[in-house]
C-alpha positions in Angstrom: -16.3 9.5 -13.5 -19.3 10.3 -11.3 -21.9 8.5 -9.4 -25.3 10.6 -9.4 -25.4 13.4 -7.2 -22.1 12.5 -4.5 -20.0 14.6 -7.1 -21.8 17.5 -5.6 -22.9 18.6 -9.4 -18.7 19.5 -10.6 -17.6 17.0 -12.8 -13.9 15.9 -11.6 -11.7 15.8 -14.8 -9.3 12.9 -15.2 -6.1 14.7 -16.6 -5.8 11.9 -18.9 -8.7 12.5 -20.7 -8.4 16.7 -21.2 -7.9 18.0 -24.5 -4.1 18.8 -25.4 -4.4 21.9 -26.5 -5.5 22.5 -23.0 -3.2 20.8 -21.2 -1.3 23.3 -18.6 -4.0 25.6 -18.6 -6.0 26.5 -15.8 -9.2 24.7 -16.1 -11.2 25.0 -13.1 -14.8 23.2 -12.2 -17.0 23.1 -14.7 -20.5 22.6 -13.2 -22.2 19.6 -15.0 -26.4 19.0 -14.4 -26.8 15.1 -13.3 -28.6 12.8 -15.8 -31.4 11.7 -13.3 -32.3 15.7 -13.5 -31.7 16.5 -17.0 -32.9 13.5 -18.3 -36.8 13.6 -16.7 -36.9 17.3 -17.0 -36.6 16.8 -20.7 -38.7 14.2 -21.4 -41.5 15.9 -19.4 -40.5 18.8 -21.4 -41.2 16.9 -24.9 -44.6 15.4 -23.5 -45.6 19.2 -22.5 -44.6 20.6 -25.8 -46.3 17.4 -28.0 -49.7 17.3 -25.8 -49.6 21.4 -26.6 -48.7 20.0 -30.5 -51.6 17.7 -30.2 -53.9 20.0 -28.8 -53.4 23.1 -31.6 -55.7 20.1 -34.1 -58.5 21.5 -32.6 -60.4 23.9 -35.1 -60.5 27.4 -32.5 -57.3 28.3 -34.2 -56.3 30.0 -37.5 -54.6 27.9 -39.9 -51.8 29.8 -40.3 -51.2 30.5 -36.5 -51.7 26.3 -36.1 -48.6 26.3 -38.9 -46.1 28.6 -37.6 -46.8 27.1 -33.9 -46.3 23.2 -34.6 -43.2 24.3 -36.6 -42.0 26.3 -33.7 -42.8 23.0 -31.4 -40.8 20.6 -33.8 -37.9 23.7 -32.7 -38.4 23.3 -29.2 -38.6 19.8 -30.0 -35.4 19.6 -31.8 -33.4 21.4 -29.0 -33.9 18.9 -26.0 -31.9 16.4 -27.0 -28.7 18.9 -27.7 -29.9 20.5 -24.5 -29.5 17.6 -22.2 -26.5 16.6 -24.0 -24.2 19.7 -23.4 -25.3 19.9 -19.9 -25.1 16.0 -18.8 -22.9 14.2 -21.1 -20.1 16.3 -22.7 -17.6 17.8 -20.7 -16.1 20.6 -22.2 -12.8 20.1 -21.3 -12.7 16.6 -22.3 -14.3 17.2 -25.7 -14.6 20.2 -27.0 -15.8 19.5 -30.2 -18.6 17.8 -29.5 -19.4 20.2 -26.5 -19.9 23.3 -29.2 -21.4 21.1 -32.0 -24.1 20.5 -28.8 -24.8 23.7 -27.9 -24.3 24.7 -31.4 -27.2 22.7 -32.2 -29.0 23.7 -29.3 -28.8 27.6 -29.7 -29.9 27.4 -33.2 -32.7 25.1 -32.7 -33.8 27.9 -30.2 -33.0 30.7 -32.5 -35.7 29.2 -34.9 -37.6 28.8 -32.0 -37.3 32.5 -31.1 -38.0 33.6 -35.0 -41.1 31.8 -35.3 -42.5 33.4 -32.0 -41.8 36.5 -33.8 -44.0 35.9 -36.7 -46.8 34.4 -34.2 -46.6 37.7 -32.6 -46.9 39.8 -35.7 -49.4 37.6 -37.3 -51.4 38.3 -33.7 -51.1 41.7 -33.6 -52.0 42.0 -37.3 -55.2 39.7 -36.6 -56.2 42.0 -33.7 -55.6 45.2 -35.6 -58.0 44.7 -38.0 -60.9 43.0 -35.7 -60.2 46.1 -33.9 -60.8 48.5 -37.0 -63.9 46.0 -37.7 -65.0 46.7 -34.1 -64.8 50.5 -34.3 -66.2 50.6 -37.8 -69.1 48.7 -35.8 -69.7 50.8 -33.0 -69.1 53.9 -34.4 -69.9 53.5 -37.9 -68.3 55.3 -40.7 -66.5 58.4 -39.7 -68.1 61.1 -41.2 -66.6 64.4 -42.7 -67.4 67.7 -41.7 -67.7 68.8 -45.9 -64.6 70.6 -45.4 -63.2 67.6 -46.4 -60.3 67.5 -43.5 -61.8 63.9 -42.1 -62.8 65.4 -38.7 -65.8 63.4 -36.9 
């Protein structure tokens, strides 16, 4: 169907091989990413993300933050292979089915991806709050009342 990059990146649809229930509709060009691109991007993606997997074993890193990041890199992880699919290998016009299930997969993978970033950030922010309240407590020390008993330094 295409040979590398000559297609100039649209995929040319064989009318034999489109869907039926599209059949007589407009299609158009539907703007495919070449496997010798998708392919090494992704795998140089997945070495990236399990050096950075690797790496969080080192002991300068709560345990709870080293959790919610390795499961958020098994995410990342698990949308590659969906990724590269959908944008390579199905053509959505040809099979739809299998088009959505891959980006489907793919957006959902990302989703929990997304979700666990979220708690990274409020566990963060929570983290830094209090070494912050430590921090002022140490500086400053207790605040004091004034013995009218409205809290003022």
């Amino acid at each position: 169907m295409r040979d590398g990059l000559t297609a100039s990146m649209l995929a040319a649809v064989d009318p034999a091989l489109v869907d039926p229930a599209l059949a007589g509709r407009e299609l158009g060009p539907w703007t495919m990413i070449p496997a010798v691109i998708s392919v090494p991007v992704g795998l140089i993606l997945a070495a990236c993300l399990i050096w950075y997997f690797v790496r969080l074993g080192r002991g300068d890193i709560a345990p709870i933050l080293r959790r919610v990041r390795r499961v958020g890199i098994v995410f990342a992880l698990a949308c590659i292979v969906p990724l590269v699919r959908a944008l390579t290998f199905v053509h959505p016009h040809e099979d739809r089915a299998d088009w959505a299930t891959a980006w489907a997969v793919a957006f959902l993978a990302l989703l929990g991806w997304f979700l666990l970033a979220l708690v990274d950030v409020a566990i963060v922010l929570r983290g830094g709050a209090r070494d912050y309240r430590e921090l002022r407590r140490e500086v400053f020390g207790k605040p004091r009342g004034n013995g009218a008993g409205d809290g003022t330094v």
